[in-house]
N, C-alpha and C positions, 0 to 999 in steps of 0.2 A: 610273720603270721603269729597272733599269741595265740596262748594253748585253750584260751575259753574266752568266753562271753566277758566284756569290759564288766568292772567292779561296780554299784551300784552307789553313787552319792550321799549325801546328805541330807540332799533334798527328797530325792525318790526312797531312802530308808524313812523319810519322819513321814511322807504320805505314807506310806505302807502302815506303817504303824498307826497313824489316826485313823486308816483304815477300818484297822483290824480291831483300834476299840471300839470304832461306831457300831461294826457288828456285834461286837460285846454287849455292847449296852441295847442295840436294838432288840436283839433275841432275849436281852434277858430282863424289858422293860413290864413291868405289870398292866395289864390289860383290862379294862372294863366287862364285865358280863353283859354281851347285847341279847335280846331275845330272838333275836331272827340270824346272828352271829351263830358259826363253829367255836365251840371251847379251845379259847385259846392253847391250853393246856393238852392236847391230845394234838396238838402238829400238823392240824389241818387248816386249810388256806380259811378266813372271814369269809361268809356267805351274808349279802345283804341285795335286795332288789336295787333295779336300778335307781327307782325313786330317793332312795331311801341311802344309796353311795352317795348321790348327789347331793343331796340334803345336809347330810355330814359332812360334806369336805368344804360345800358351799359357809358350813355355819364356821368350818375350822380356819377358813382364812380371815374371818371376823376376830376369830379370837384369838388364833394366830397356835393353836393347840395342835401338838401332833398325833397325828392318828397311826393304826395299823394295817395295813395295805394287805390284802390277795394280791396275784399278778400272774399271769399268764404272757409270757410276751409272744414273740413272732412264729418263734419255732415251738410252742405250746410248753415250753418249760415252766414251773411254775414256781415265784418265789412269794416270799413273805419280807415287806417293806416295812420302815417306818419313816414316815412323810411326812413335812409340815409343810402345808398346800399355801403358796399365797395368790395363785389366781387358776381360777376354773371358767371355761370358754371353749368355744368351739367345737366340744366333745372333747377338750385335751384337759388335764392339769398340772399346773406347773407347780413345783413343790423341791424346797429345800430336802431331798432323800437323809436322812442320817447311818443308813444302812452303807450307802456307800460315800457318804463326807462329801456331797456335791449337789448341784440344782439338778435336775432334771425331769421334764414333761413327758406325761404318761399318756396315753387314749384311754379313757373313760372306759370304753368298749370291751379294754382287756382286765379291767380292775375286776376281781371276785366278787369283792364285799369291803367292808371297811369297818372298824371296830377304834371307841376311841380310847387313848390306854388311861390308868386307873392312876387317881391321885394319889400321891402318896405321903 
């Protein structure tokens, strides 16, 4: 029986770590001033109507631009994303996440708002 948990590889240390910089760079990415947007700057989730999430993520898979996500998931937790959407349908979007270094489709329904980040 060993004394602990098997040692982690190569592989599962360098995910981790592209991880842990995509969080880096997500949370520390410069953000647009929207006018119907939370200031990015004080830690609270993108506020934008539904029209208007839509509108933004519909034109960001045009350009192919990532945006900054609200999010509320199932169990009402709420995080903040950075997402480059390449297709939106059905109420879902599906979107390259950079927060967590993977694809992953969201429901419209639970997105806050959306804010697009600032050229730099």
């Amino acid at each position: 029986v060993p004394d602990g948990p098997p040692l982690p590889g190569d592989t599962l240390i360098g995910a981790a770590v592209r991880a842990i910089r995509a969080g880096d760079l997500a949370s520390t990415a410069p953000r647009k001033e929207a006018p119907t947007s939370t200031s990015p700057s004080d830690g609270r989730l993108p506020r934008t109507t539904a029209a208007e999430t839509l509108a933004t993520m519909q034109a960001a898979v045009l350009t192919g631009e990532a945006l900054w996500i609200g999010y509320v998931n199932a169990e009402g937790t709420a995080s903040q994303r950075v997402i480059a959407p390449v297709r939106v349908e059905g109420g879902f979007v599906t979107a390259y996440d950079h927060t967590a270094d993977e694809v992953r489709t969201y429901p419209l329904h639970r997105v806050t708002g959306v804010a697009e980040l600032a050229d730099d």
